[in-house]
N, C-alpha and C positions, 0 to 999 in steps of 0.2 A: 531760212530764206537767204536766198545769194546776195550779196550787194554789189554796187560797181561805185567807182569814185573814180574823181579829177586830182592831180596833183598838180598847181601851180608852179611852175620852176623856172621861167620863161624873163626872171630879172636879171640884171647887170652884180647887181652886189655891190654896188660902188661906196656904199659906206661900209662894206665888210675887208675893203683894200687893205692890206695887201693879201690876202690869204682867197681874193679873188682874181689875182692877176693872171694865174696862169688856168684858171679851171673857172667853170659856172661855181654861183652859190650853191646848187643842192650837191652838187658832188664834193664841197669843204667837209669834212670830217670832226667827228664828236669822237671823242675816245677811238679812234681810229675807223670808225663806219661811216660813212657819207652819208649826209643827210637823208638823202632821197632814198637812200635805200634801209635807211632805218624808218622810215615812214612806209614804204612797201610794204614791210614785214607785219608793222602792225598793224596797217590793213589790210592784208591777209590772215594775218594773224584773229581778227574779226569777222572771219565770212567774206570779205570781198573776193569776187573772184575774176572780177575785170580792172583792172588801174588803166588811166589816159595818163601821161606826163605830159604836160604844157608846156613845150620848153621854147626859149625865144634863145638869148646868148650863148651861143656856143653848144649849140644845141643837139651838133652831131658828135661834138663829146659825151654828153648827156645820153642819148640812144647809144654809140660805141659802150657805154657801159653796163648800161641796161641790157642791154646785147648779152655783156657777158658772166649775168649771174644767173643760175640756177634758181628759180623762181615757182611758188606753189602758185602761182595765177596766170594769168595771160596780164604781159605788159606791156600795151604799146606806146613809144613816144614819137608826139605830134609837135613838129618843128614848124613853129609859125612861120609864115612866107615874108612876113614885115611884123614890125611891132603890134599887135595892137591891144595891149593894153589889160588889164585883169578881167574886167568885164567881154572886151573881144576872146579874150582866151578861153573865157567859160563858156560862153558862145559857141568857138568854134570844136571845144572841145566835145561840149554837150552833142553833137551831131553823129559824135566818133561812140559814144558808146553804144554797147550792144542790145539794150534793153529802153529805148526812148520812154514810152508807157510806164516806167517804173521810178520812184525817188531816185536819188544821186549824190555820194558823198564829196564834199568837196573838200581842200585842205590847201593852205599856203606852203609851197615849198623852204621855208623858213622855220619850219614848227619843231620843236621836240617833244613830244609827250608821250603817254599810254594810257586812255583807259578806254573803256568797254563803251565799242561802236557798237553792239547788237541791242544797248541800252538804249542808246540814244536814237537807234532806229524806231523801236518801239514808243519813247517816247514825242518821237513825228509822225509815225500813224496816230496817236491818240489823239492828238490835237488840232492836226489836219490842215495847219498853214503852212504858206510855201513856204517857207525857208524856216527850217531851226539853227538856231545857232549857241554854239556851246560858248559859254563863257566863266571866267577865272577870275580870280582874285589877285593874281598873279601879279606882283610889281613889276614884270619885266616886257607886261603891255602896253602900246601906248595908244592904246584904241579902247577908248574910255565909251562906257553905254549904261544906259538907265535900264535897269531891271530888278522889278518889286515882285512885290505880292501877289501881281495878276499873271506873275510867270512869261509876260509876251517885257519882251525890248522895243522901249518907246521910245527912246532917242539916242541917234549915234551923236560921240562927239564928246558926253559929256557923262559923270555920272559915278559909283562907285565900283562897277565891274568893268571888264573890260573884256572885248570881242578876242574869242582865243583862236579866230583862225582857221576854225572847222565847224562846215556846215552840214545841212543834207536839206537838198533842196527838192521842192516837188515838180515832175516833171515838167510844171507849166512853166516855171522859172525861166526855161531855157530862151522864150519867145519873150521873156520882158528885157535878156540882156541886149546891150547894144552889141554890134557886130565891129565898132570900133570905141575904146576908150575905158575907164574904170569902168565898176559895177556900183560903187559907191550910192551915185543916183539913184538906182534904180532898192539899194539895199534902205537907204533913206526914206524911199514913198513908202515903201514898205513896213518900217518899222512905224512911220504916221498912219496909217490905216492899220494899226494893229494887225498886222501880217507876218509879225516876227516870232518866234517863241524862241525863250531862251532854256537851256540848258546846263547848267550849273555842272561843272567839274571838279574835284578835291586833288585829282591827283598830279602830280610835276608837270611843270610845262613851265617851256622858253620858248621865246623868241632869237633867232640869233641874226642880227642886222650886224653888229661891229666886232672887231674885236676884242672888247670887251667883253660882248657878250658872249663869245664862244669861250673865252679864259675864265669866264664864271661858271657856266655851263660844266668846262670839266674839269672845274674844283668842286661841282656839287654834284657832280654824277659818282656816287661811291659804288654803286651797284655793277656789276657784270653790264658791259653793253648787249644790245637784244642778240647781235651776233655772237655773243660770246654765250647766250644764253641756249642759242638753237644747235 
């Protein structure tokens, strides 16, 4: 089964300065690949076969580049007209893909990781609530969530895992985001009505907001980047 996914990329970076002064966040570089486009790859790499990019800051650098990679998917980037916000982005992204009637994977343009989306689709048809959400153990999140034994995410904010930044939402999702401002709210009720399910992931994953964290990043990436892999 095909997938389609959003890629968030539409932020300033402004704690990631200086290494965002001259470019967007998704196009900073890990071992020499830009973000965003090592996030393509592995969702593609997974069955997707539509990506939206969500790009806000500099945004026609972001499609200029897009533009110019040789790509197994159709990718198109949607340059928001004003800010509006994570939740307005998913919103407005959601309208742009090809298959509305079907789930939708979503991702923060900040992400680095890899594992298997065909898993995690399967385990959001099983369970059948809007929004799954993968989550990590990962010290390098700071988006802390409670997730036990009943396998749903009961509260954002606090807790021993932490929200890794990738979701797959069911199509209805799209009508509960706002069309301006976070999604947070709306991720919030959600997880109170036990409408969340979480997903548990074992394999690498950062977050890269600063400096710092991109000089940790490729001190611990030993492995061939994905580019270097294909």
């Amino acid at each position: 089964m095909a997938l389609q996914a959003v890629i968030l990329a539409g932020g300033q970076g402004s704690r990631l300065r200086p290494c965002t002064d001259a470019r967007p966040k998704c196009l900073v570089e890990v071992r020499g690949v830009p973000i965003v486009r090592h996030q393509v790859e592995w969702l593609t790499s997974s069955g997707v076969d539509h990506v939206v990019v969500a790009a806000g800051h500099r945004g026609t650098d972001v499609a200029r580049y897009v533009a110019s990679l040789r790509l197994r998917a159709r990718v198109d980037v949607l340059v928001e007209p004003r800010p509006l916000g994570r939740g307005g982005a998913l919103s407005h992204a959601a309208r742009c893909l090809p298959r509305p009637a079907e789930p939708w994977i979503a991702t923060y343009g900040d992400i680095w990781t890899w594992f298997p989306l065909p898993e995690m689709a399967v385990h959001h048809r099983l369970h059948g609530r809007t929004v799954t959400m993968a989550v990590t153990r990962s010290p390098y999140s700071r988006h802390a969530v409670e997730y036990g034994s009943t396998g749903q995410v009961t509260r954002l904010g606090t807790g021993h895992w932490a929200n890794a930044g990738v979701y797959i939402f069911a199509p209805r999702l799209a009508k509960m985001l706002p069309t301006l401002g976070d999604h947070n709210q709306t991720l919030t009720h959600l997880a109170t009505t036990g409408d969340i399910m979480g997903y548990p992931i074992n394999s690498p994953w950062w977050a890269i907001n600063t400096p710092a964290d991109l000089a940790r990043i490729n001190a611990e990436l030993r492995e061939p980047s994905t580019s270097e892999r294909s």
